[in-house]
ZAKOLLO-456924 format. One record per atom (N, C-alpha, C): atom name; x, y, z. Coordinates in steps of 0.05 Angstrom, whole numbers, plus 32768, in hexadecimal, padded with zeros to 4 digits. Layout:
<nodes>
{node "CA", {X, Y, Z}}
...
</nodes>
This chain:
<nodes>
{node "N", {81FC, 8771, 85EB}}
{node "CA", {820C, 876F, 8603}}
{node "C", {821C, 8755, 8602}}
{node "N", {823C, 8759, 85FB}}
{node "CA", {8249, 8742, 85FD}}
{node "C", {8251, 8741, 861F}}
{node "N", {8258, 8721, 8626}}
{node "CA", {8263, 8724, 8641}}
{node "C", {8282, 8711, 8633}}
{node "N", {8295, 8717, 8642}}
{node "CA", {82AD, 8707, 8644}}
{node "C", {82B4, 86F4, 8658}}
{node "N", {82B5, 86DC, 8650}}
{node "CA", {82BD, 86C9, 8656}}
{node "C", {82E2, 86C4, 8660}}
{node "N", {82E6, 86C4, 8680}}
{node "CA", {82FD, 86B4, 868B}}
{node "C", {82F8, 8696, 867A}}
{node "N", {82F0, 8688, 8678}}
{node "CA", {82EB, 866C, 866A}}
{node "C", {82F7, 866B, 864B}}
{node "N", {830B, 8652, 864E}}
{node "CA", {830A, 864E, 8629}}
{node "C", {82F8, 8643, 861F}}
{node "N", {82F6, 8643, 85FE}}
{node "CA", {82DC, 863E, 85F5}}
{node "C", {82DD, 8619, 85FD}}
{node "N", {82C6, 8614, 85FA}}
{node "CA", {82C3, 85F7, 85F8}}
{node "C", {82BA, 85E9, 85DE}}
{node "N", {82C7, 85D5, 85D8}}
{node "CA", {82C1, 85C9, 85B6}}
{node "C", {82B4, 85AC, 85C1}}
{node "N", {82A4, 85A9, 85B2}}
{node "CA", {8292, 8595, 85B6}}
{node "C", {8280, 8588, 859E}}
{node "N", {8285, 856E, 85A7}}
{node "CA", {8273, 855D, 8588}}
{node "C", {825A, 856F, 857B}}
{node "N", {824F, 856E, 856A}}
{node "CA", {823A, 857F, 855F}}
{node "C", {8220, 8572, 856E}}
{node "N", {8223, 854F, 8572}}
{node "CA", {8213, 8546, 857B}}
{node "C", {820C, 854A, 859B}}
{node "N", {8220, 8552, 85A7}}
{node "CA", {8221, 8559, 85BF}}
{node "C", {820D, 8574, 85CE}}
{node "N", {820F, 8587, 85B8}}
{node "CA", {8206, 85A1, 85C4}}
{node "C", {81EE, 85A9, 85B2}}
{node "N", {81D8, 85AF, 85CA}}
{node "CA", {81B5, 85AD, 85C1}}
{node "C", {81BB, 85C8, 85C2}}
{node "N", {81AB, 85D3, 85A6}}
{node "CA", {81A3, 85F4, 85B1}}
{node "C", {818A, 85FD, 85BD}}
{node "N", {8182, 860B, 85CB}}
{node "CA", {816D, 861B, 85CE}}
{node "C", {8165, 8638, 85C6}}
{node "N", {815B, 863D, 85BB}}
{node "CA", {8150, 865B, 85B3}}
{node "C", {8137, 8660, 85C3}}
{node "N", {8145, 8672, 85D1}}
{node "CA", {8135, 8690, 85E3}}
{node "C", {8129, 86AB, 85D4}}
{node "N", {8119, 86AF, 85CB}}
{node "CA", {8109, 86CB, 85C9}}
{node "C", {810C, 86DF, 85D6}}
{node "N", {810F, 86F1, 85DA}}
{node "CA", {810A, 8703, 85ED}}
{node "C", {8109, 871F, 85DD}}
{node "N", {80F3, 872C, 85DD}}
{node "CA", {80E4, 8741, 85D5}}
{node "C", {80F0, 873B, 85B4}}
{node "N", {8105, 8750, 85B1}}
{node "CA", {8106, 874F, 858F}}
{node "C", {811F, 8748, 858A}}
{node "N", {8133, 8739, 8598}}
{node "CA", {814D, 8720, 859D}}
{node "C", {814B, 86FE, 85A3}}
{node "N", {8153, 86FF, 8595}}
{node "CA", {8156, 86DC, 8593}}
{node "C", {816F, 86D4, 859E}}
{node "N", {816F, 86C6, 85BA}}
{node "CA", {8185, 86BC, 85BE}}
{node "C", {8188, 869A, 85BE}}
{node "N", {81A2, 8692, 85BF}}
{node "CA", {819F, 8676, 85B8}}
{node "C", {81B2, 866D, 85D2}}
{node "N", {81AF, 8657, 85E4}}
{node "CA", {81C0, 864F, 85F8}}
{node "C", {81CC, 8633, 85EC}}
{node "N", {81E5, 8620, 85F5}}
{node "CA", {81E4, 8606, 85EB}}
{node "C", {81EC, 85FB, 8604}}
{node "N", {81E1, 85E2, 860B}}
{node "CA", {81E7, 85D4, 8614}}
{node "C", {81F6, 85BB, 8613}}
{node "N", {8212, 85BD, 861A}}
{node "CA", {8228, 85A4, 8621}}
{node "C", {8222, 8599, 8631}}
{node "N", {822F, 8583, 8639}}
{node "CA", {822D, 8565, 8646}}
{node "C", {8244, 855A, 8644}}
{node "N", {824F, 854E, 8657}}
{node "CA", {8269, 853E, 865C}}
{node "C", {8256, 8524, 8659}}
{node "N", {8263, 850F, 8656}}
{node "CA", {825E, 84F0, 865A}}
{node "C", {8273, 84E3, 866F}}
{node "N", {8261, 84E1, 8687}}
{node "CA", {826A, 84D6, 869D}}
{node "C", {827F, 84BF, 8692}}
{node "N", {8294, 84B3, 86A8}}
{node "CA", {82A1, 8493, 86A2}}
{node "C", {8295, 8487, 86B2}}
{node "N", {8282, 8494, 86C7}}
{node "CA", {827D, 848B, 86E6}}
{node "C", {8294, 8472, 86F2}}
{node "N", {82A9, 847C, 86F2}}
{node "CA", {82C2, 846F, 86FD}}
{node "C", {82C3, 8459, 8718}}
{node "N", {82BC, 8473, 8730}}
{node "CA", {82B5, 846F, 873C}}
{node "C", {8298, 8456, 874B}}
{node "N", {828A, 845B, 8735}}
{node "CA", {8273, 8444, 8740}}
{node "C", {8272, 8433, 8738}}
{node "N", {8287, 842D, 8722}}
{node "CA", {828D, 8417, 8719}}
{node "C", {82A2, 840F, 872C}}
{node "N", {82AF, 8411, 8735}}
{node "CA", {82D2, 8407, 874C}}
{node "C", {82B2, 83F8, 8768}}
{node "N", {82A0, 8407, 876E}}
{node "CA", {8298, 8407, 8783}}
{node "C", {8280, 83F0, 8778}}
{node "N", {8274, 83F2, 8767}}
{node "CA", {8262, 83D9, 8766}}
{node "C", {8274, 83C4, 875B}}
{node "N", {8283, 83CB, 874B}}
{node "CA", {829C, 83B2, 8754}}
{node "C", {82A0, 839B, 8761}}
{node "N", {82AB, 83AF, 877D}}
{node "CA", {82B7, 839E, 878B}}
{node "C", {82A4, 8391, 879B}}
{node "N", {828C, 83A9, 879A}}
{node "CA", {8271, 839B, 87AC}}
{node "C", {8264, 8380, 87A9}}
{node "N", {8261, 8384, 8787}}
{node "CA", {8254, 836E, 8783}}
{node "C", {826A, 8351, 877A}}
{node "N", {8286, 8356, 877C}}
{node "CA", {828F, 834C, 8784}}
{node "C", {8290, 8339, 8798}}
{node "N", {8293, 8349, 87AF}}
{node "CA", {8283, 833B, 87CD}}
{node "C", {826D, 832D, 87D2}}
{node "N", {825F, 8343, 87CC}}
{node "CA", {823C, 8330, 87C6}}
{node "C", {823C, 8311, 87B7}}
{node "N", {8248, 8315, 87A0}}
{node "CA", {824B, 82F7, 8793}}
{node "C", {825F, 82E5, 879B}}
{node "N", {8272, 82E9, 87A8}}
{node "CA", {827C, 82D8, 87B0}}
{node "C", {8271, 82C4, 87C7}}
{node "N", {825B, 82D5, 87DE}}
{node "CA", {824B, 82CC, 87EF}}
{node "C", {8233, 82C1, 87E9}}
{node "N", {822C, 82D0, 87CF}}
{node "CA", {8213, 82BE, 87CB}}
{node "C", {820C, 82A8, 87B3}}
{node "N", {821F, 82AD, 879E}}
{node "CA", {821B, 82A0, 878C}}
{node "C", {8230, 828D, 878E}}
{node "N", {823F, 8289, 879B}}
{node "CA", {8251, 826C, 87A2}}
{node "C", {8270, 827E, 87A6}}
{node "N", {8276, 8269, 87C3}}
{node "CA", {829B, 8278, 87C5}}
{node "C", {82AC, 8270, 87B5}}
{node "N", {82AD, 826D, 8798}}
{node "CA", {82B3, 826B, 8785}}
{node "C", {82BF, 8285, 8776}}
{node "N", {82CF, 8279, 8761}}
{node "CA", {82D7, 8293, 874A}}
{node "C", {82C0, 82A1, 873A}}
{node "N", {82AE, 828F, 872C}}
{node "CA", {829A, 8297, 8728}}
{node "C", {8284, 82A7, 8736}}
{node "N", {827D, 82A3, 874C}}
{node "CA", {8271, 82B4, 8756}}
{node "C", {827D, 82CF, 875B}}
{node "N", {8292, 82D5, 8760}}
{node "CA", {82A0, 82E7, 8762}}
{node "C", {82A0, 82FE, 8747}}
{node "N", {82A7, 82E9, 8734}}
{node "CA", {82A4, 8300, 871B}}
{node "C", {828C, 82FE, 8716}}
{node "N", {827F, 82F0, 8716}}
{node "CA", {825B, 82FC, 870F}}
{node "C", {8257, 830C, 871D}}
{node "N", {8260, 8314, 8737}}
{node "CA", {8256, 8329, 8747}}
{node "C", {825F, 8343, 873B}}
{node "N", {827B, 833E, 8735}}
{node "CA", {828C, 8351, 8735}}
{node "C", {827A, 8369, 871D}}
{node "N", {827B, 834F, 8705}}
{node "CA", {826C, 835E, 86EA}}
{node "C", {825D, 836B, 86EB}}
{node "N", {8246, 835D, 86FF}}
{node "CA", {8229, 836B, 8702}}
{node "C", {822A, 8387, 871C}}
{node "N", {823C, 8386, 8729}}
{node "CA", {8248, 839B, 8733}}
{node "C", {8245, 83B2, 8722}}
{node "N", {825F, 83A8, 871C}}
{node "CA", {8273, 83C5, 8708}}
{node "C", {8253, 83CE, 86F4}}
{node "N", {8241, 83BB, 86E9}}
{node "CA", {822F, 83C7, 86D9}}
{node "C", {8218, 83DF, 86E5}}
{node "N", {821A, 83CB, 86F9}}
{node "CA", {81FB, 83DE, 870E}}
{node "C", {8209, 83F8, 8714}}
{node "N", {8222, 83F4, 871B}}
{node "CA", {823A, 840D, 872F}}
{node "C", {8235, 8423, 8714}}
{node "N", {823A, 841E, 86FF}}
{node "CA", {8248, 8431, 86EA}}
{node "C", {8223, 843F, 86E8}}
{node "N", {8213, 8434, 86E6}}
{node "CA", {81F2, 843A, 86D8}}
{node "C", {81F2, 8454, 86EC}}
{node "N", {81F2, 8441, 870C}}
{node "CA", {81EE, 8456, 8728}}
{node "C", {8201, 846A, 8725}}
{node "N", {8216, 846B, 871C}}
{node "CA", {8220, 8484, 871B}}
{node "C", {8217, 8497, 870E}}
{node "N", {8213, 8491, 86F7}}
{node "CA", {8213, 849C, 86D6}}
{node "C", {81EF, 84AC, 86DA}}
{node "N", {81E0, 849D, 86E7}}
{node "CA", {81CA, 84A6, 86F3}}
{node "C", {81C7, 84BA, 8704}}
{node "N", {81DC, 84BB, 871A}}
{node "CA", {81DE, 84CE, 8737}}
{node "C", {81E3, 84EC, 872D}}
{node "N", {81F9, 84E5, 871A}}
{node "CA", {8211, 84FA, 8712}}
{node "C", {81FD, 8503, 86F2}}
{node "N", {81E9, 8502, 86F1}}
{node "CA", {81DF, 8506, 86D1}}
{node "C", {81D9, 8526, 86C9}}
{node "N", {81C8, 8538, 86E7}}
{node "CA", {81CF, 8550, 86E8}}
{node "C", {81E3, 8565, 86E9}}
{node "N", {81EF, 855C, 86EA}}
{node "CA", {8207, 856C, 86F0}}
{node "C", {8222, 8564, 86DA}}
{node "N", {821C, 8556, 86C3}}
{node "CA", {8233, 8554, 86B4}}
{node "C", {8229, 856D, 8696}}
{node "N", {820E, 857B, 869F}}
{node "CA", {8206, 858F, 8683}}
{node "C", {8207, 85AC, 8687}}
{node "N", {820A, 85BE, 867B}}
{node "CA", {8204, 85DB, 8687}}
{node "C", {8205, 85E6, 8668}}
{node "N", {81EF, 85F8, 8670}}
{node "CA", {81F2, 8609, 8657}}
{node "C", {8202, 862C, 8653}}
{node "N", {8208, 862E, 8637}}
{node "CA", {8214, 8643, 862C}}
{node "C", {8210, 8658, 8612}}
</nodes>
């Protein structure tokens, strides 16, 4: 039983797509699983500017504090994204 796909195919690193093999009575089927790799864009702009703020108030009203914040921001922002969004960047085929 073929089904047809509205979808074009998708090409993807070899390293990218895990297979699975299914049994079922006297058929062997195989599913693969893709994955996007998040930029987490977004949680990076937003721990950013946060920790931006944060360091400028706490670590001195200075330039430096400012970009230490900023850095350790954008690092924590991008992880928390990349974490939130981790389900939903795989599906299998």
């Amino acid at each position: 039983m073929t089904l047809i796909s509205s979808r074009p195919p998708v090409t993807m690193p070899a390293e990218a797509a895990v297979r699975h093999r299914h049994h079922y009575y006297s058929s062997t089927h195989y599913h693969y699983r893709y994955c996007r790799r998040s930029s987490a864009t977004t949680g990076k702009v937003v721990g950013g500017v946060t920790g931006a703020v944060v360091g400028h108030s706490l670590l001195g009203h200075g330039l430096l504090g400012t970009a230490a914040g900023a850095v350790g921001g954008v690092v924590a922002g991008g992880a928390i994204d990349r974490s939130m969004t981790a389900r939903h960047r795989c599906y299998y085929r």
